[in-house]
C-alpha positions as a printed NumPy array, in Angstrom:
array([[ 57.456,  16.562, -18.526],
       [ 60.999,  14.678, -18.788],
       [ 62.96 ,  14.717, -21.855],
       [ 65.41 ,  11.892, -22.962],
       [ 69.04 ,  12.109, -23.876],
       [ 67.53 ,  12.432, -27.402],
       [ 65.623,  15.544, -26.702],
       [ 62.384,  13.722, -26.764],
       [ 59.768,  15.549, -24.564],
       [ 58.291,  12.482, -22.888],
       [ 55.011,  11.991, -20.045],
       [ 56.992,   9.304, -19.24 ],
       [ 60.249,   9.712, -16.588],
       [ 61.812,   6.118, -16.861],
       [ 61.917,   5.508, -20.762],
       [ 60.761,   8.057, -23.163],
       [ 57.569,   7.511, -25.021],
       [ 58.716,   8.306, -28.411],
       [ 62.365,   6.45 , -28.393],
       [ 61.968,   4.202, -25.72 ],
       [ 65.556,   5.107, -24.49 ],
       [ 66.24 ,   5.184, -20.649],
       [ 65.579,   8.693, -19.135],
       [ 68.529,   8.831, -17.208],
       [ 70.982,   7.488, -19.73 ],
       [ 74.336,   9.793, -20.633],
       [ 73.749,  12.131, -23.385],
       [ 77.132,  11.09 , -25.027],
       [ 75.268,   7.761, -25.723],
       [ 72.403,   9.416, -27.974],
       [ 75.188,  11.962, -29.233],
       [ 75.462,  10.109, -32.6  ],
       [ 72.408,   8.693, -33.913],
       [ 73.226,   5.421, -36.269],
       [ 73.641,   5.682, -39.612],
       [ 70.074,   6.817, -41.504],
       [ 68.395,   7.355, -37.693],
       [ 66.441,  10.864, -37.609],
       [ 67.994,  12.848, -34.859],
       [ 64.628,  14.463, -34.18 ],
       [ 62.57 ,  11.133, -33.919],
       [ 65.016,   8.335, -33.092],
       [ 63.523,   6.353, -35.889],
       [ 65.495,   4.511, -38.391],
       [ 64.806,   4.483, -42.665],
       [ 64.185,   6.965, -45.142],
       [ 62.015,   9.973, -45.129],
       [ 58.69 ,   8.043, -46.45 ],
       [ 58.924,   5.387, -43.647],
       [ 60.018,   7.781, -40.834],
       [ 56.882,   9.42 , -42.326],
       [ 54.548,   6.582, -42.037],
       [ 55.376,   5.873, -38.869],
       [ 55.059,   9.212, -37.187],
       [ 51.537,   9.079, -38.872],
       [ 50.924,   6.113, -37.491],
       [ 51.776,   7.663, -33.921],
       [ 49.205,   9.851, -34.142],
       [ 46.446,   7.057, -35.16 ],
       [ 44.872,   7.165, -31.639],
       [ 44.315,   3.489, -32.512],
       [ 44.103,   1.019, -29.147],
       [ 47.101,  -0.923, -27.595],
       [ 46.326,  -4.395, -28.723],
       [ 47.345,  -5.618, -24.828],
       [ 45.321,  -3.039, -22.939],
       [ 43.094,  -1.07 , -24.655],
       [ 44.519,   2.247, -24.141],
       [ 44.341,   5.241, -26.982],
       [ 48.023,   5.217, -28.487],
       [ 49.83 ,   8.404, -27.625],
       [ 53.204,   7.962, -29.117],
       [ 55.38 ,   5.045, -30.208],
       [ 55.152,   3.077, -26.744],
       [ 51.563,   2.21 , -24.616],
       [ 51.233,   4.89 , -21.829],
       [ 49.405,   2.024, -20.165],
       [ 51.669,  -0.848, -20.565],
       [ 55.076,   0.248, -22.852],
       [ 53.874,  -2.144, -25.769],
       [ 55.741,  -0.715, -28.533],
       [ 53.765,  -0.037, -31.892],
       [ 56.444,   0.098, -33.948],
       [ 57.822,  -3.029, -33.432],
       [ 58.928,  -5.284, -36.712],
       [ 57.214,  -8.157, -35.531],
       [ 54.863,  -8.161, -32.852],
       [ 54.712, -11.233, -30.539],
       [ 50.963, -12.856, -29.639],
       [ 49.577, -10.462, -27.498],
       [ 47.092, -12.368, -24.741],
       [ 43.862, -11.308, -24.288],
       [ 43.069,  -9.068, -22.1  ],
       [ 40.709, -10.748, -19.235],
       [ 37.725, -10.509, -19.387],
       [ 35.579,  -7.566, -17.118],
       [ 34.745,  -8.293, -14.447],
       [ 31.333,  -5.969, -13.229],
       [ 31.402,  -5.31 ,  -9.48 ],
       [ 28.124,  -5.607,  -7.979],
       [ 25.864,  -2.724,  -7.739],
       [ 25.34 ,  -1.125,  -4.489],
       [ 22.583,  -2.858,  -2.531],
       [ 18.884,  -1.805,  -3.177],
       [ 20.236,   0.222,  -6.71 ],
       [ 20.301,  -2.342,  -9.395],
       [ 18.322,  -6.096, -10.709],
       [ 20.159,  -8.829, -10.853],
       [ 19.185, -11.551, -12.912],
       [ 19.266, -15.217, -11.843],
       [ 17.788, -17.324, -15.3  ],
       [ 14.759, -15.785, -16.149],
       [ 13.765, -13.952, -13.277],
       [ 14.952, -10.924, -12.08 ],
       [ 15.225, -10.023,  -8.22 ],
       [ 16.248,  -6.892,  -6.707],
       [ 19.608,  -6.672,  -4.985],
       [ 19.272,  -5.854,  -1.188],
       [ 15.928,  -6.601,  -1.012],
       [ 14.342,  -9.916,   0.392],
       [ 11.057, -11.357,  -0.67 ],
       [  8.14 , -12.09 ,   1.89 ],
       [  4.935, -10.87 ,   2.732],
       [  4.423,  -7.587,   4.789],
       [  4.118,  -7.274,   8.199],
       [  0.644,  -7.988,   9.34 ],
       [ -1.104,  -4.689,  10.526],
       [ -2.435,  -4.721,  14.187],
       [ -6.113,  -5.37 ,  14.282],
       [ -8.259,  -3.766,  17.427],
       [-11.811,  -5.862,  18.155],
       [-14.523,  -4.337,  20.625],
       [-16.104,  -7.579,  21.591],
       [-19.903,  -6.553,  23.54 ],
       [-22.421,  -8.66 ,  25.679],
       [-24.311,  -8.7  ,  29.044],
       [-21.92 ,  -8.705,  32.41 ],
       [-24.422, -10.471,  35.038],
       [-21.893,  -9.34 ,  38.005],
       [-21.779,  -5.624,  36.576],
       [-25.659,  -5.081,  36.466],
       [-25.715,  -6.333,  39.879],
       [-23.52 ,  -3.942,  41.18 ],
       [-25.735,  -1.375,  39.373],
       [-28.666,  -3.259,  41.218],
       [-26.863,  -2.543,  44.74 ],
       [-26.4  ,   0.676,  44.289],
       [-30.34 ,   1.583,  44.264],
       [-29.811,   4.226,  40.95 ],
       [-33.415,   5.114,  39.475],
       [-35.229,   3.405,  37.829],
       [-32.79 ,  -0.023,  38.246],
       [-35.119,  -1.721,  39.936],
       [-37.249,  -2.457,  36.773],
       [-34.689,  -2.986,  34.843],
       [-34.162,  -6.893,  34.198],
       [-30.902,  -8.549,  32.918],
       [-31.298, -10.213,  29.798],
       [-32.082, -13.977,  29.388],
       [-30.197, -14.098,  26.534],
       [-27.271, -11.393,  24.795],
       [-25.216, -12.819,  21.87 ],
       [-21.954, -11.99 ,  21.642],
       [-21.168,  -9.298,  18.634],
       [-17.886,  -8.079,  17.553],
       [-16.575,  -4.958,  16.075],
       [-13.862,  -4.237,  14.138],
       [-12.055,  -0.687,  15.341],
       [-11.238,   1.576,  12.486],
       [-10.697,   4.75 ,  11.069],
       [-10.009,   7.918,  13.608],
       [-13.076,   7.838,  15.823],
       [-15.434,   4.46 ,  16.837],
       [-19.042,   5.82 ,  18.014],
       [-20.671,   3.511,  20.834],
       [-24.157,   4.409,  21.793],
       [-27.776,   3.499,  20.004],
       [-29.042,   4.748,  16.47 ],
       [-31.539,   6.969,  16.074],
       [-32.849,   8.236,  12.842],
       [-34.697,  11.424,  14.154],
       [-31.261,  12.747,  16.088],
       [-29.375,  11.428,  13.105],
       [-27.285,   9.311,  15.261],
       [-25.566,   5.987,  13.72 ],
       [-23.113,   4.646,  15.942],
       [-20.562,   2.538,  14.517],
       [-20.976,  -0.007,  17.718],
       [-24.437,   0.286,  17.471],
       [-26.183,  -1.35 ,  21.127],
       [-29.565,  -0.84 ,  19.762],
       [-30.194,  -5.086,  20.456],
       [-32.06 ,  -6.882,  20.524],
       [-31.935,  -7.369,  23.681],
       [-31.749,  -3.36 ,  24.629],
       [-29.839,  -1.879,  27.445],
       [-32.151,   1.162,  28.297],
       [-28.768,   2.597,  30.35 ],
       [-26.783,   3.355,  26.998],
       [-27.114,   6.851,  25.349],
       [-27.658,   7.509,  22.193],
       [-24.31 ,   8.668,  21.927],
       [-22.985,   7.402,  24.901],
       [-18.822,   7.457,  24.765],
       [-16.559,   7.497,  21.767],
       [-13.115,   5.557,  21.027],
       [-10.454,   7.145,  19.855],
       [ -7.664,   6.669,  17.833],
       [ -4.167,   8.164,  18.642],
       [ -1.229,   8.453,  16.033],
       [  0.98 ,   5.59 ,  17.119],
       [ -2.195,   3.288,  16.542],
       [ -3.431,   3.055,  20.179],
       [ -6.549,   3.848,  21.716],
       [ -8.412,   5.859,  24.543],
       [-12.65 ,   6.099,  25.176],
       [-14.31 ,   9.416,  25.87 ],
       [-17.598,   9.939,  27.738],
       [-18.726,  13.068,  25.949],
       [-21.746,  13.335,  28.561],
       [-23.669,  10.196,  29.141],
       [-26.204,  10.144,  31.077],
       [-25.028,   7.04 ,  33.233],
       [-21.322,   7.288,  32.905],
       [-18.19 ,   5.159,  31.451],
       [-16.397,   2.468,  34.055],
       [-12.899,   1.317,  32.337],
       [-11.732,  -1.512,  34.289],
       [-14.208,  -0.384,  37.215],
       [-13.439,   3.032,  37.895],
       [-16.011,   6.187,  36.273],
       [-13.684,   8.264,  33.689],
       [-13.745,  11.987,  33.773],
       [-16.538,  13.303,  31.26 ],
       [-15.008,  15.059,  27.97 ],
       [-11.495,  13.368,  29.22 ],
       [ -9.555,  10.54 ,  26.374],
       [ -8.671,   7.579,  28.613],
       [ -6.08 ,   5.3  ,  27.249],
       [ -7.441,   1.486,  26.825],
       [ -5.413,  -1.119,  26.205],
       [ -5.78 ,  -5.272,  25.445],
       [ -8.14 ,  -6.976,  27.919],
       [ -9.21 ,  -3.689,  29.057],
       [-13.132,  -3.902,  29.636],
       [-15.733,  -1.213,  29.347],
       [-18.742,  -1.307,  31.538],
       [-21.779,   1.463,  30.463],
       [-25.61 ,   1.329,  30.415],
       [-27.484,  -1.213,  32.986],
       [-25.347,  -4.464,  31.721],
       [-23.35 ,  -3.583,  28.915],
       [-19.374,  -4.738,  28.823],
       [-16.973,  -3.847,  25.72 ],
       [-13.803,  -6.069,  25.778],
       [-11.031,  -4.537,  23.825],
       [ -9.444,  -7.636,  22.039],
       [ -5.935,  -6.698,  19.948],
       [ -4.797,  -9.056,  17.289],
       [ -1.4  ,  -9.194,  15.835]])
């Protein structure tokens, strides 16, 4: 803490806070104080009014230019002097100014609605729908034809196999044909009409994997899987992806559509 040539202990060190005198000024030139000027306090007038002001000093009131808690006879903040005999028209401080809050933290309002800051408005992204799309494949159930397996010889192809969709959901799709004595309920249930007598009851399963994709198992048909042509392993998840085509039973194709 400075002190002034008056022995003022000041925060200030370029004019002291109580006197206002420069800090650096020659002591000779505070050496005698003016006639009725209190050594101690640098303040002019008899004992009531040095009085008054030095309890004025301590007022804490604010600095009518800045704001700031008086401290002593000048503004710590801007050296406006309270003791002054006449103050001049102090402006106005401007007004505040709030910074914007931090993105995503606070609502700003716009009229009467509110809106978030950081955030945009618009609908959410659409989720990825998978479709199993099933009818008859007339070049598939010859090939099953040419091959001479049992029993294909009185099996005929259908004269007519609607097309039937399926929505893929959840961890696991079933594919095979209900039955209520084995408790069996398929959630691609081939049951037809028309019937293709070469699909198990629980003939393969579709499965789900964590970054939304998914692969068929052939937990033990008794005819097999084909994806894309080729027989899959039995017990073994083989990834399928869009346009891949699933070929079981005597006739029986499962398209796997994706929609975005």
């Amino acid at each position: 803490m400075a002190t002034c040539p008056a022995g003022h202990d000041s925060a200030e060190d370029d004019f002291c806070d109580v006197c206002g005198v420069l800090i650096g000024a020659a002591p000779s030139l505070m050496s005698q104080p003016p006639s009725g000027e209190d050594r101690n306090t640098g303040i002019s007038g008899t004992d009531g009014q040095r009085r008054g002001v030095l309890d004025e000093q301590a007022g804490g009131e604010p600095c009518p230019r800045c704001g700031i808690p008086r401290a002593g006879q000048f503004c710590e903040g801007c050296g406006y002097d309270f003791t002054a005999p006449t103050n001049p028209a102090v402006p106005s401080p401007p007004p505040t100014v709030n910074a914007a809050p931090p993105l995503g933290t606070a609502p700003v309002t716009a009229g009467t609605a509110a809106v978030t800051a950081g955030t945009a408005a618009g609908p959410p992204p659409a989720a990825t729908r998978w479709t199993a799309v099933v009818t008859a494949d007339r070049a598939y159930y010859e090939s099953v034809q040419a091959d001479g397996a049992p029993d294909a010889s009185v099996i005929g192809f259908p004269a007519y196999c609607p097309q039937r969709k399926f929505q893929l959901s959840g961890a696991e799709v079933r594919i095979g044909r209900r039955s209520a004595r084995s408790g069996i309920d398929p959630e691609i249930d081939l049951t037809g009409p028309p019937t293709d007598p070469g699909v198990s009851r629980l003939h393969a399963v579709l499965l789900r994997g964590q970054d939304g994709a998914w692969a068929v198992l052939d937990p033990g048909s008794a005819n097999g899987t084909l994806v894309n042509g080729t027989e899959i392993p039995r017990d073994e998840a083989v990834p399928v992806r869009a346009g891949d085509r699933i070929h079981l039973g005597a006739w029986t194709v499962i398209s796997i559509l994706r929609e975005d």
